[in-house]
KENUDREN-40527 format. One record per residue (C-alpha): residue number from 1; z, y, x; residue in three letters. Coordinates in steps of 0.5 Angstrom, whole numbers, plus 500, padded with zeros to 3 digits. Each point is the difference from the previous one (the first is absolute). Example, Ala and Ser with C-alpha at 12.3 -4.5 7.8 and 13.67 -1.06 7.14 Angstrom:
<pts>
> 1, 516, 491, 525, ALA
> 2, 498, 507, 502, SER
</pts>
This chain:
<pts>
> 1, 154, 343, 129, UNK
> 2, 498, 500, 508, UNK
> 3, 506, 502, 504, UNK
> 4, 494, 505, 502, UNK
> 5, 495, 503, 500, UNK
> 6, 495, 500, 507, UNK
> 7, 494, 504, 502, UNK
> 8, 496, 498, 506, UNK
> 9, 498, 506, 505, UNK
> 10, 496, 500, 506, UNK
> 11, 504, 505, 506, UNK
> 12, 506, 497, 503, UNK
> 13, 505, 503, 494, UNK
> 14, 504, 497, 495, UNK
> 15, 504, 503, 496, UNK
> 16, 506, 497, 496, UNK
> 17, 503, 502, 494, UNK
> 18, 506, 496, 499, UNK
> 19, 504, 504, 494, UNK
> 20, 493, 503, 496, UNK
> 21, 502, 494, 495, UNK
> 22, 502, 500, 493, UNK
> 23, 500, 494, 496, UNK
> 24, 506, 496, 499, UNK
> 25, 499, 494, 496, UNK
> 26, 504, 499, 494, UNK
> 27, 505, 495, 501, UNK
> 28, 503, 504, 505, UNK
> 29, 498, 507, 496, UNK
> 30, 504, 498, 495, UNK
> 31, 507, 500, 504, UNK
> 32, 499, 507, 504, UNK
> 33, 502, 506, 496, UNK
> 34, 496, 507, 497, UNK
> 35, 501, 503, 507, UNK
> 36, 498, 495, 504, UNK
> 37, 493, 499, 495, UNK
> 38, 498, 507, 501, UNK
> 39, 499, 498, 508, UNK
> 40, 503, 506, 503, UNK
> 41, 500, 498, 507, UNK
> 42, 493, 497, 500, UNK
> 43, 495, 504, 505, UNK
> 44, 496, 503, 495, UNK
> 45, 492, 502, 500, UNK
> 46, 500, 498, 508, UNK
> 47, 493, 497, 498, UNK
> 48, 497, 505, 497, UNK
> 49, 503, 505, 505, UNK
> 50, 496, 497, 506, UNK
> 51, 494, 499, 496, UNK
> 52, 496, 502, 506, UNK
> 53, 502, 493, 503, UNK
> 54, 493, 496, 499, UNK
> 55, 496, 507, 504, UNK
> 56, 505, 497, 506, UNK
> 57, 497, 493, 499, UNK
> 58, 507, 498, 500, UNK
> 59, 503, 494, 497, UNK
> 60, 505, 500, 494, UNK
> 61, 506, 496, 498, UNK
> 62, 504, 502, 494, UNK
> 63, 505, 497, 496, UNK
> 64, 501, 498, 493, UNK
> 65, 506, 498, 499, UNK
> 66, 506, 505, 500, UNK
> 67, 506, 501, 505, UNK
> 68, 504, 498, 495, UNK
> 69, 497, 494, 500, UNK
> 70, 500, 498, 508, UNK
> 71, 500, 506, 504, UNK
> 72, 494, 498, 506, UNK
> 73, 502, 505, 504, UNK
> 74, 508, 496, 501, UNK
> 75, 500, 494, 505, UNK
> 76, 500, 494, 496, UNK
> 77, 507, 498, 503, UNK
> 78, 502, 507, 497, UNK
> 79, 502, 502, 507, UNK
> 80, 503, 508, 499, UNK
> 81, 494, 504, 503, UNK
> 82, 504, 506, 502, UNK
> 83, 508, 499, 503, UNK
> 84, 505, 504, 498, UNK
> 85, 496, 502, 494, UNK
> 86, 499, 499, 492, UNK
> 87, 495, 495, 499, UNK
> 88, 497, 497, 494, UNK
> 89, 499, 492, 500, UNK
> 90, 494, 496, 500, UNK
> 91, 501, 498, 493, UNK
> 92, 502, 507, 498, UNK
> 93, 507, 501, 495, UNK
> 94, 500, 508, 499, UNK
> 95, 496, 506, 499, UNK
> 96, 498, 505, 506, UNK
> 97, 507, 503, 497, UNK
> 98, 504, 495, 499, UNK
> 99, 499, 498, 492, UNK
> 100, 500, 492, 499, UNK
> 101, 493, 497, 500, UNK
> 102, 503, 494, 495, UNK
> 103, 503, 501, 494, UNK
> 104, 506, 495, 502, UNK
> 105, 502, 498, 507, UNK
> 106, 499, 493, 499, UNK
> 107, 493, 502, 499, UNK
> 108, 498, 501, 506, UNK
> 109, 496, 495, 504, UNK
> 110, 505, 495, 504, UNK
> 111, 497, 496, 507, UNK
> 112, 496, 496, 496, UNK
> 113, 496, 506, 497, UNK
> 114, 499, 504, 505, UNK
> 115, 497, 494, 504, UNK
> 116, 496, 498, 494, UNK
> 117, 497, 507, 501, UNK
> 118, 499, 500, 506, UNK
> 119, 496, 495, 500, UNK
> 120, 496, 502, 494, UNK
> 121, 499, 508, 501, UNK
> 122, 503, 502, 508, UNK
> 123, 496, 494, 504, UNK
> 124, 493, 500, 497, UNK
> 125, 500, 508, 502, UNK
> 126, 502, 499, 506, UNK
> 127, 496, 494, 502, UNK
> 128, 493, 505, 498, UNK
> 129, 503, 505, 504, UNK
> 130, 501, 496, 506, UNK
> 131, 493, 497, 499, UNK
> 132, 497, 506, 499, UNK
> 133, 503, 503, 507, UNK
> 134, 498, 494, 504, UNK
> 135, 492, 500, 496, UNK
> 136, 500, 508, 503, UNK
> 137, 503, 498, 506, UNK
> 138, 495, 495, 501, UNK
> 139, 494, 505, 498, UNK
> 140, 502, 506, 504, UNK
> 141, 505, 498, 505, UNK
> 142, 505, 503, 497, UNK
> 143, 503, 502, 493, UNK
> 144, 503, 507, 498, UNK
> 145, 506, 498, 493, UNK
> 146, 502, 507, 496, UNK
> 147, 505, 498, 495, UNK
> 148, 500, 505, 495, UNK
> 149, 506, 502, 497, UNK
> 150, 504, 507, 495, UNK
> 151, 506, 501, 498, UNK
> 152, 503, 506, 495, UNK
> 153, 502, 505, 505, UNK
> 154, 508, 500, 498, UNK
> 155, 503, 493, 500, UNK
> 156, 507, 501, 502, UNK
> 157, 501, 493, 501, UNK
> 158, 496, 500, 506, UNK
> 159, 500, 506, 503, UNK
> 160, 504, 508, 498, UNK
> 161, 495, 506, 498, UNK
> 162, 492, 500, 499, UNK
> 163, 497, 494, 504, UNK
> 164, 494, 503, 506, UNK
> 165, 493, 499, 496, UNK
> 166, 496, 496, 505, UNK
> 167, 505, 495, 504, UNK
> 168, 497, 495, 504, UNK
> 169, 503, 494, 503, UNK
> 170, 499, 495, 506, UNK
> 171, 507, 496, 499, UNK
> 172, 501, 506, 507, UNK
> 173, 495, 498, 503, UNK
> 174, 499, 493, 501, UNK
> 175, 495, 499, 495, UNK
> 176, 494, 505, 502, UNK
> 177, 499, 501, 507, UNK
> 178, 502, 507, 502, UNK
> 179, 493, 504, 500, UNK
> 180, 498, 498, 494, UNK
> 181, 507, 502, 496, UNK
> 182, 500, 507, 505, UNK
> 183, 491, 501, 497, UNK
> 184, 503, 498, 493, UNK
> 185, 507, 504, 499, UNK
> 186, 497, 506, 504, UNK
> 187, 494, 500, 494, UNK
> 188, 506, 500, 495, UNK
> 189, 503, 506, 504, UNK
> 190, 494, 504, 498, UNK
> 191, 499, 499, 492, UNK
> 192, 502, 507, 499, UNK
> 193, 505, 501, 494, UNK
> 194, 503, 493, 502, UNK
> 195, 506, 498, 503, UNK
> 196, 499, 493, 504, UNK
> 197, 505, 496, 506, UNK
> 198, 499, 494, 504, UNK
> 199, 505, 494, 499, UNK
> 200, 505, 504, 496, UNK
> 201, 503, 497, 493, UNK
> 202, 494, 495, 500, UNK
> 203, 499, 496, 506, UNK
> 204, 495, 496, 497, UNK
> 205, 502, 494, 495, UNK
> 206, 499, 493, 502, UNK
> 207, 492, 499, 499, UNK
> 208, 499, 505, 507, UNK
> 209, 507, 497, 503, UNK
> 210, 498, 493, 500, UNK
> 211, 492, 501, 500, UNK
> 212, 499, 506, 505, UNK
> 213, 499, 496, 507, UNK
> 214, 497, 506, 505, UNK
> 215, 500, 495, 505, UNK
> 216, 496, 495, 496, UNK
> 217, 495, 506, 498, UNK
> 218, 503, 501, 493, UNK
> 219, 502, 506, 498, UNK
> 220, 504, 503, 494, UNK
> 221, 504, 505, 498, UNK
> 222, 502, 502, 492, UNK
> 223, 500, 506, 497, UNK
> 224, 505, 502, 495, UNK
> 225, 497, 506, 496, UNK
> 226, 505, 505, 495, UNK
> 227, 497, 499, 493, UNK
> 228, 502, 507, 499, UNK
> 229, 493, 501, 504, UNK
> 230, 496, 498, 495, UNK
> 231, 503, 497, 493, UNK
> 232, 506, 502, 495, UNK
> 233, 506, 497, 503, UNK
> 234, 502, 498, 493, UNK
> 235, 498, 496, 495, UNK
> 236, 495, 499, 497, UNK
> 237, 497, 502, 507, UNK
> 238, 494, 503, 500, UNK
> 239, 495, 501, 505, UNK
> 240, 499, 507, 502, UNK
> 241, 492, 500, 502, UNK
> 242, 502, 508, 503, UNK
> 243, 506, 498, 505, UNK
> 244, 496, 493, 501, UNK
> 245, 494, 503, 503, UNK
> 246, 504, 505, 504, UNK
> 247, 503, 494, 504, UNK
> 248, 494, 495, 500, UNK
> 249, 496, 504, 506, UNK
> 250, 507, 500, 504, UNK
> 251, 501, 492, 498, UNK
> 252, 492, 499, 502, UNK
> 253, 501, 503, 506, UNK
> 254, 506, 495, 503, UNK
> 255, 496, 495, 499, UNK
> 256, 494, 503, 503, UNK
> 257, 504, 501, 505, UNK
> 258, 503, 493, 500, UNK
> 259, 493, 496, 500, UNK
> 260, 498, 505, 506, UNK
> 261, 507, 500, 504, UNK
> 262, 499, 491, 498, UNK
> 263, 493, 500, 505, UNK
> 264, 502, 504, 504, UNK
> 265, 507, 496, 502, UNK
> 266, 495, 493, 500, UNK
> 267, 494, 503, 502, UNK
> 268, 496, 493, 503, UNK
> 269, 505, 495, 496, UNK
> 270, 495, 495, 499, UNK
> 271, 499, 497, 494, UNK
> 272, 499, 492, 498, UNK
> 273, 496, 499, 495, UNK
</pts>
């Protein structure tokens, strides 16, 4: 199987979604336990959510493979993203709830391993990602990265109580150039019946980090979405069509938002092809 699946677009929009994936490959599927097969942690339906996508003329990146295989999301040195916080690796060990992953702990992967990985699922992902930006950069001028991300609304590993429904990122603020994340947060705050914040427990992960250069004319900004918005928390985690189609208009109107905020940012960026 491709590490990813790609869909080219024609505005200056690329959407990742670097933790969609679900397959496992058997050699390693044969060591994780029940809990871990069942995918808790995965950002379920994010695709289907954002099924209005290609009427943005925008691009998509989703991955194959799970988090639990390689987390794309994670530096490939395994750099913590948050200090002072409860991290998850590179190559993840536990559940979102600190259940183990493998079955034995000598299961897990070892150095070795994760580079294998990384070199099998983490880099092809990452070098279309970044090709595709230099590609939109070099039609439009400038390129806009949306990370799309959820996550159950209560995971005390992470952070106490019920988690905001729409949270932006733009690792504070050094990812996205100020008018964009001001254009984009203030459409967040107007989804009436929906909580959002900017930067709090989810500053954006390594992809808007590391690929969000404001200055360079590449703008980014994640989005972690409480999966209570629109699906069942729990397994088998059905999709709910009532719930997705309150949020949907609220989510198409942030990235209308984004697109319009983007050329107005870099109004007269010239284009070199």
């Amino acid at each position: 199987m491709e590490p990813f699946l790609f869909h080219a677009g024609t505005s200056p929009l690329l959407v990742s979604m670097p933790h969609i994936g679900t397959h496992i490959p058997l050699r390693l599927a044969e060591n994780m336990t029940a809990a871990a097969l069942e995918l808790p942690d995965t950002d379920w339906h994010v695709d289907r959510l954002y099924d209005f996508l290609p009427a943005l003329g925008a691009s998509v990146l989703r991955a194959t493979y799970s988090r639990y295989v390689i987390d794309l999301n994670r530096s490939p040195d395994g750099e913590a993203l948050y200090a002072g916080a409860r991290n998850t690796e590179l190559c993840p060990t536990s559940l979102f709830d600190d259940r183990p992953i493998y079955r034995q702990p000598d299961q897990a992967p070892d150095a070795a391993a994760i580079a294998e990985r990384r070199a099998l699922y983490w880099q092809p992902y990452h070098d279309r990602l970044a090709a595709e930006l230099a590609a939109i950069k070099a039609r439009h001028g400038y390129a806009l990265l949306f990370d799309a991300h959820s996550i159950r609304s209560h995971v005390p590993r992470f952070f106490e109580g019920r988690l905001w429904d729409i949270n932006l990122g733009t690792g504070d603020g050094i990812a996205a150039s100020p008018a964009i994340a001001e254009a984009v947060s203030t459409e967040a705050r107007g989804a009436a019946g929906y909580s959002s914040i900017l930067n709090g427990r989810f500053k954006g992960g390594y992809i808007t980090r590391h690929y969000g250069r404001p200055a360079e004319r590449i703008e980014a900004l994640q989005l972690e979405l409480s999966q209570i918005v629109y699906m069942e928390e729990e397994p088998p985690f059905h999709f709910r069509d009532d719930l997705a189609a309150q949020i949907r208009p609220s989510l198409r109107r942030i990235l209308v938002a984004l697109l319009a905020a983007g050329a107005r940012q870099h109004r007269g960026a010239a284009a070199t092809v």
